[in-house]
LOMARTI-12531 format. One record per residue (C-alpha): y, x, z; residue in three letters; residue number from 1. Coordinates in steps of 0.05 Angstrom, whole numbers. Each point is the difference from the previous one (the first is absolute). Example, Ala and Ser with C-alpha at 12.3 -4.5 7.8 and 13.67 -1.06 7.14 Angstrom:
// residues 2
        y        x        z   tigu   nutor
      -90      246      156    ALA       1
       69       27      -13    SER       2
END
This chain:
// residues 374
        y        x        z   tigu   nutor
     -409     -395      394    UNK       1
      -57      -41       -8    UNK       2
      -65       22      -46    UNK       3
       24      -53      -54    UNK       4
       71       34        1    UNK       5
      -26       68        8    UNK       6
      -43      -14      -68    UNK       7
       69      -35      -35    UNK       8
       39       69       13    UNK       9
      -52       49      -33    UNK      10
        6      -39      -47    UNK      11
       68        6      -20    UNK      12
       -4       79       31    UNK      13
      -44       20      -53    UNK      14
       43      -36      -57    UNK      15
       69       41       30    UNK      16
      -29       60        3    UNK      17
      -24       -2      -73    UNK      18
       69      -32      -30    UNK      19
       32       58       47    UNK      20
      -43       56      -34    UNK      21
        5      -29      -68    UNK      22
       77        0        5    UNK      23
       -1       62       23    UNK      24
      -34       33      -53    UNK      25
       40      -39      -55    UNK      26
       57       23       43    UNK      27
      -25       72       12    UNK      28
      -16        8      -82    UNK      29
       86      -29       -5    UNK      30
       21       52       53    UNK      31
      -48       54      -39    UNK      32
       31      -11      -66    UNK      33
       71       -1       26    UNK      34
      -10       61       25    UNK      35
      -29       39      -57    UNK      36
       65       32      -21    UNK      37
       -3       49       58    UNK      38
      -61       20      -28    UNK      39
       14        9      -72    UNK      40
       72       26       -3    UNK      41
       -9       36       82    UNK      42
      -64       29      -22    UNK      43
      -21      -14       70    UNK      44
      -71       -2       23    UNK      45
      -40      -57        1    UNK      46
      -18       -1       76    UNK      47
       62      -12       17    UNK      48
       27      -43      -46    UNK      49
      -63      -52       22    UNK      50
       26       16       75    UNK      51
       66      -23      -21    UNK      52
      -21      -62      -32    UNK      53
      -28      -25       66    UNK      54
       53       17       39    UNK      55
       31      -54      -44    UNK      56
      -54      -50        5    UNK      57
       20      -25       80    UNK      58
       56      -35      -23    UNK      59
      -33      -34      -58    UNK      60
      -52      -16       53    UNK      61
       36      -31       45    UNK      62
       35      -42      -56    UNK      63
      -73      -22      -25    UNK      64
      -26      -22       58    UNK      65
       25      -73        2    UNK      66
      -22       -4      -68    UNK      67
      -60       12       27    UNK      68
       -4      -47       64    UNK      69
       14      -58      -58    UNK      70
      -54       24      -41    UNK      71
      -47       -1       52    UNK      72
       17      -60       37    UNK      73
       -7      -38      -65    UNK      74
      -64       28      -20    UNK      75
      -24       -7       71    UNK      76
       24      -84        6    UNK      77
      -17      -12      -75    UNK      78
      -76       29        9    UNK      79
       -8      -42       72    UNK      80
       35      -55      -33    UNK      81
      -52        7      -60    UNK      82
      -64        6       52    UNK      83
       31      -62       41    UNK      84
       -3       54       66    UNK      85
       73      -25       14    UNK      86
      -21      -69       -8    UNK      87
      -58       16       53    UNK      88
       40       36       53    UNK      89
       60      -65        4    UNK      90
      -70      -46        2    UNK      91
      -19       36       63    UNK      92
       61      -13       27    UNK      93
       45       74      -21    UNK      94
       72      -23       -5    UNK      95
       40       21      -56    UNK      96
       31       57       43    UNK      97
      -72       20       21    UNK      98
      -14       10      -71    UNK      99
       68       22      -15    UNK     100
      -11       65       57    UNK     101
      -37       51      -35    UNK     102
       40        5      -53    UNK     103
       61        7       38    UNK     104
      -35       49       46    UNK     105
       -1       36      -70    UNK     106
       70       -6      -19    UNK     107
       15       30       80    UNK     108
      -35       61      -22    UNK     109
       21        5      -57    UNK     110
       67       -8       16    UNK     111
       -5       54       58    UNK     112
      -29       48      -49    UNK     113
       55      -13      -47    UNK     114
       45       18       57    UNK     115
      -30       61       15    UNK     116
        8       27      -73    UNK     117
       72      -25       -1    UNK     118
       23       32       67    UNK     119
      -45       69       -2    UNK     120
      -41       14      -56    UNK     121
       50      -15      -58    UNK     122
       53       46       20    UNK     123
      -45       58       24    UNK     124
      -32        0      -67    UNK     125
       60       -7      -34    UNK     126
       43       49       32    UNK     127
      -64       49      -15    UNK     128
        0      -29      -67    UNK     129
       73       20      -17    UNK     130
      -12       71       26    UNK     131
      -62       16      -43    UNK     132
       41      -30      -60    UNK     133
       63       42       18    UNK     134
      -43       57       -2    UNK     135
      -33      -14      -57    UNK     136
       70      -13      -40    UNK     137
       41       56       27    UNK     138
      -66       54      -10    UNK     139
       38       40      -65    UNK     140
      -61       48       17    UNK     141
      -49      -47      -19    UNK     142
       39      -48      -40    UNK     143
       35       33      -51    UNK     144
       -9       90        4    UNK     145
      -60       23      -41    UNK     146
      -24       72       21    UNK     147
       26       42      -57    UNK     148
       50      -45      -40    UNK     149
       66      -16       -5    UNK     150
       22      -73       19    UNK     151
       74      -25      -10    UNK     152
       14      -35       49    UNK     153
       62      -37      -18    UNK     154
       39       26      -72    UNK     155
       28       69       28    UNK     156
      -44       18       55    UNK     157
      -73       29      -11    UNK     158
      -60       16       57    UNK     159
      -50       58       -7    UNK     160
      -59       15       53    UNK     161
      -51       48      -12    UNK     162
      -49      -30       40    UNK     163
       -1      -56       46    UNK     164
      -55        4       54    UNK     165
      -45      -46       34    UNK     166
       50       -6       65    UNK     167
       57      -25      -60    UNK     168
       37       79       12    UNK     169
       37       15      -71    UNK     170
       -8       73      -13    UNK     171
       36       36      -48    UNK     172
       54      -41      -10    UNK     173
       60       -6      -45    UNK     174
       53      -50      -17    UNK     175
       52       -3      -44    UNK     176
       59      -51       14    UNK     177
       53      -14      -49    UNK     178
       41      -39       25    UNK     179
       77        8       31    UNK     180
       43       52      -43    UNK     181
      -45       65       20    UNK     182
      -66        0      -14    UNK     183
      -57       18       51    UNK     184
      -63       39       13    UNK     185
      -47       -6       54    UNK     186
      -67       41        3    UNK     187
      -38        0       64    UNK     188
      -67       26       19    UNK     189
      -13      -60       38    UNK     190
       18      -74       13    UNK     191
      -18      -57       39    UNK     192
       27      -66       -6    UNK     193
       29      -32       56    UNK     194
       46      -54       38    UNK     195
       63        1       26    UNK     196
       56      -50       17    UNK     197
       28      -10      -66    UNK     198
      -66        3      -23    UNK     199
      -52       36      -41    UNK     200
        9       76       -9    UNK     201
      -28       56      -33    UNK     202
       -9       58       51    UNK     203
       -3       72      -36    UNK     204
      -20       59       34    UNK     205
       15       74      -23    UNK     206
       35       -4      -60    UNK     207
       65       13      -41    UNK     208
       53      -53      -25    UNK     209
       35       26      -62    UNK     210
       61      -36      -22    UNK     211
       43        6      -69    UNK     212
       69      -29       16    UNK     213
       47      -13      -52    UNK     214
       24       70      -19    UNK     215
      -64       19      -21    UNK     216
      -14       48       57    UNK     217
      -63      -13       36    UNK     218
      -15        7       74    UNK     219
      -66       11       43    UNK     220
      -11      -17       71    UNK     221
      -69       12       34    UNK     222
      -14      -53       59    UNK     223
      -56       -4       52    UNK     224
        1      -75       -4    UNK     225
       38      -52      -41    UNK     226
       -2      -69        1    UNK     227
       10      -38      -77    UNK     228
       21      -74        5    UNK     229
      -60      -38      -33    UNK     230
       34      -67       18    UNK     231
       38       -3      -72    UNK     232
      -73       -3      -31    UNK     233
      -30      -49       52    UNK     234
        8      -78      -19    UNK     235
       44      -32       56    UNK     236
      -37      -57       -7    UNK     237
      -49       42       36    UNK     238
       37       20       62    UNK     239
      -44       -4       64    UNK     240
       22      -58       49    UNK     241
      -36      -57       28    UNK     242
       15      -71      -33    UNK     243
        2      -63       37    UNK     244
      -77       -7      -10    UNK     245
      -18       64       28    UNK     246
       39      -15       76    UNK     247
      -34      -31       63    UNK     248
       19      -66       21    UNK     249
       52       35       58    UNK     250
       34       36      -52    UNK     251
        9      -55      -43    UNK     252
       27      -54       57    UNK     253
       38       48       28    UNK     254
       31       56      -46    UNK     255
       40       64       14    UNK     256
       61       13      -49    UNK     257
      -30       41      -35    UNK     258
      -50      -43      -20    UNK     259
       48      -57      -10    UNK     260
       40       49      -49    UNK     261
      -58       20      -41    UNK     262
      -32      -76       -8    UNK     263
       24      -40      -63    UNK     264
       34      -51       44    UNK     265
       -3        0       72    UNK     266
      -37      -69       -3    UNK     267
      -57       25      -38    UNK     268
      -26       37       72    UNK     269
      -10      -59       36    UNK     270
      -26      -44      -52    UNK     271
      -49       54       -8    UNK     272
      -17       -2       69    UNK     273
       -3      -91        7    UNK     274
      -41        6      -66    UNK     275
      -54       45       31    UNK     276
        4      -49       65    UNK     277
       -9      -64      -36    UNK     278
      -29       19      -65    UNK     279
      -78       -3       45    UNK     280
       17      -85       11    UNK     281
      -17       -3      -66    UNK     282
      -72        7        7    UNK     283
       -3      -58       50    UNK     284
       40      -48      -41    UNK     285
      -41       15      -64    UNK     286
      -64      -15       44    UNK     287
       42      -69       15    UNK     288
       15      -15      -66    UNK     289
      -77       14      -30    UNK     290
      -22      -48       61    UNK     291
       44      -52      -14    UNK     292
      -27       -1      -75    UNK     293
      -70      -21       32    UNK     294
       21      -32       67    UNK     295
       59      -48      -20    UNK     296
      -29      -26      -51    UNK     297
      -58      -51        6    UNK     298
      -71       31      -15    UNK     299
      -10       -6      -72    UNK     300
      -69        7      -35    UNK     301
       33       24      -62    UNK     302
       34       66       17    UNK     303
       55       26       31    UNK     304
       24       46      -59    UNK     305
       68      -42      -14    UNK     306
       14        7       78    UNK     307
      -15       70       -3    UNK     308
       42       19      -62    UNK     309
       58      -35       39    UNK     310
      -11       39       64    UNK     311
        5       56      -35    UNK     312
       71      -12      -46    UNK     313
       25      -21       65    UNK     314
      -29       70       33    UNK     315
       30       40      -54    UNK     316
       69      -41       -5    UNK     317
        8       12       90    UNK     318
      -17       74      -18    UNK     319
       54       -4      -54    UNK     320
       49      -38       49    UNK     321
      -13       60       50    UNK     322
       18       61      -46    UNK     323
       59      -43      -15    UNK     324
       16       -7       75    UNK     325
      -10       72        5    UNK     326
       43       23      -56    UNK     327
       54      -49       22    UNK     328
        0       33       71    UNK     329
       18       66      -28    UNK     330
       59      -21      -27    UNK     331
       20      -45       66    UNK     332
      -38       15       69    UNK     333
       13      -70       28    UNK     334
      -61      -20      -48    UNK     335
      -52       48       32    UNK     336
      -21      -75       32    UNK     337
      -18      -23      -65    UNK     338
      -61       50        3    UNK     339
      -25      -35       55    UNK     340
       13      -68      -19    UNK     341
      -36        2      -72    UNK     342
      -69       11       28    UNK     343
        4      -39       54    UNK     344
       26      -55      -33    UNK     345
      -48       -2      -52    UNK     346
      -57        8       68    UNK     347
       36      -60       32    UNK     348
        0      -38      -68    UNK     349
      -75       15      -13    UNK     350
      -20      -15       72    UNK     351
       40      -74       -9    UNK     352
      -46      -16      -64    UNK     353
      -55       11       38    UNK     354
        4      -36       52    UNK     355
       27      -60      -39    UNK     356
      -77      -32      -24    UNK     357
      -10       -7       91    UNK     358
       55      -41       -6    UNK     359
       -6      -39      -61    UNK     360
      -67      -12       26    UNK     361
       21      -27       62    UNK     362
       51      -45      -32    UNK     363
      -65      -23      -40    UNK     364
      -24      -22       58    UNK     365
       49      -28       28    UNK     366
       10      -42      -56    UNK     367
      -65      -21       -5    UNK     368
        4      -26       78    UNK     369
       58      -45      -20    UNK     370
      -30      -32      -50    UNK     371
      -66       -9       36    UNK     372
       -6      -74       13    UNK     373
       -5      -24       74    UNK     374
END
């Protein structure tokens, strides 16, 4: 790059950085709020429900950041435009893709970035991200026993712990459990809870089950170790496995059974997967589209704000067209393309507006040679 071209891409650096950490704390204050119901009804602590709101926050980031390549290529062209630097640089003889090249050196790293959070970041924080909120759900310790009280869980079955210690081991425990034809008794003199295959269980150590069957006559059996289902009292909605958002780009293009059995539809995997590949061309066609507000348009010492607002709708209407593209795909693979072709189209289209003042210029001239007179 040149010194003049060096100088044009701090200046729209400085501009994306800022609209990227401005989003990101309007984002981060969404993602915050959101969140605040495993706080209040989990009773969980406040460290980690701020670590779980930005575990959230790369995929909000990477959504933001062609927002913020447009914002900062049209602050950047509108405040060069506004000094006349632009002006100065095609007087010296910059062509338009000169002045055109830092701001698509921009897009490129913005674009790789992008790429980056889609293919690694994104699903190694969210994969972490559904594990602390698993926890955090399923945790009856923490969630819903209070040392000394008895908690119904459920209308016939009740929870008693003595004491619940710092490690989250019940002590003193008893439940009662209503339900079936025979009521049962459990009291334990400790319990931990626990995972297992079919899910969430209560494991009670050196205690006695009492049972009253139907005849009235009531039996006791001590145990060393007993394991009570807890999944009846855990919301399913809750059960521990990673969504489409959470999987790596191989396990998305190219699924096992199992994960084609537990998916929605089997087309939601690999639209998953082309939407983290071509969701990253965004940023360069929104750098396109700012440009051409400025560059295919003839210099105008009034403004550019009408151009602006334009590039913009038309921004926001391709991002539109490409969550449409993408929600199409999941219902019918053969229009995975269509993720690719929405950005780059609206690149292509951009980059043809631009360069359409060269040759309406040169026509001008051209014109003006004809009707020179010998």
């Amino acid at each position: 790059m040149t010194l003049f071209q060096r100088y044009v891409y701090r200046q729209a650096l400085w501009p994306f950085l800022g609209a990227l950490a401005a989003l990101g704390g309007l984002a981060l204050l969404t993602q915050s709020l959101s969140n605040l119901d495993l706080l209040a009804e989990q009773r969980d602590t406040a460290l980690r429900f701020v670590w779980i709101t930005m575990l959230a926050m790369p995929q909000v980031i990477a959504l933001l950041i062609p927002v913020a390549v447009f914002i900062a290529c049209a602050m950047a062209f509108n405040r060069l435009n506004s000094d006349s630097e632009l002006i100065i640089g095609a007087a010296a003889g910059m062509s338009r893709r000169q002045r055109l090249s830092p701001f698509l050196r921009l897009a490129v790293y913005a674009l790789l970035l992008n790429l980056v959070i889609n293919l690694f970041v994104q699903p190694a924080s969210f994969r972490q991200m559904r594990e602390q909120v698993f926890e955090i759900r399923t945790d009856i310790a923490s969630s819903l026993m209070r040392p000394g009280e008895f908690v119904a869980m459920g209308d016939r079955v009740s929870f008693y712990a003595r004491e619940i210690g710092e490690d989250r081991v019940l002590r003193g425990v008893f439940i009662e459990d209503g339900r079936g034809t025979s009521a049962t008794a459990y009291a334990a003199r400790r319990a931990v809870i626990a995972r297992s295959d079919r899910g969430p269980v209560m494991l009670l150590e050196d205690g006695v089950l009492s049972q009253l069957d139907e005849t009235g006559t009531l039996a006791s059996l001590t145990f060393d170790r007993y394991e009570f289902d807890l999944g009846a009292f855990i919301d399913t909605s809750a059960a521990f496995f990673f969504k489409e958002s959470d999987r790596f780009l191989p396990e998305l293009l190219n699924p096992t059974a199992a994960d084609k059995a537990r998916a929605r539809r089997p087309a939601d995997l690999a639209a998953e997967g082309h939407y983290r590949l071509a969701a990253p061309l965004y940023s360069l066609a929104f750098a396109l589209i700012a440009a051409a507000a400025f560059l295919a348009v003839e210099h105008r010492r009034t403004g550019y704000m009408r151009f602006i607002i334009i590039a913009g709708a038309s921004a926001l209407l391709l991002r539109l067209i490409g969550f449409a593209a993408q929600a199409g795909a999941s219902n019918n693979s053969d229009l995975n393309a269509l993720q690719y072709a929405v950005p780059l189209a609206g690149a292509a289209a951009a980059l043809w507006l631009i360069a359409r003042p060269g040759r309406q210029a040169r026509h001008r001239r051209r014109r003006r040679l004809w009707e020179r007179p010998a």
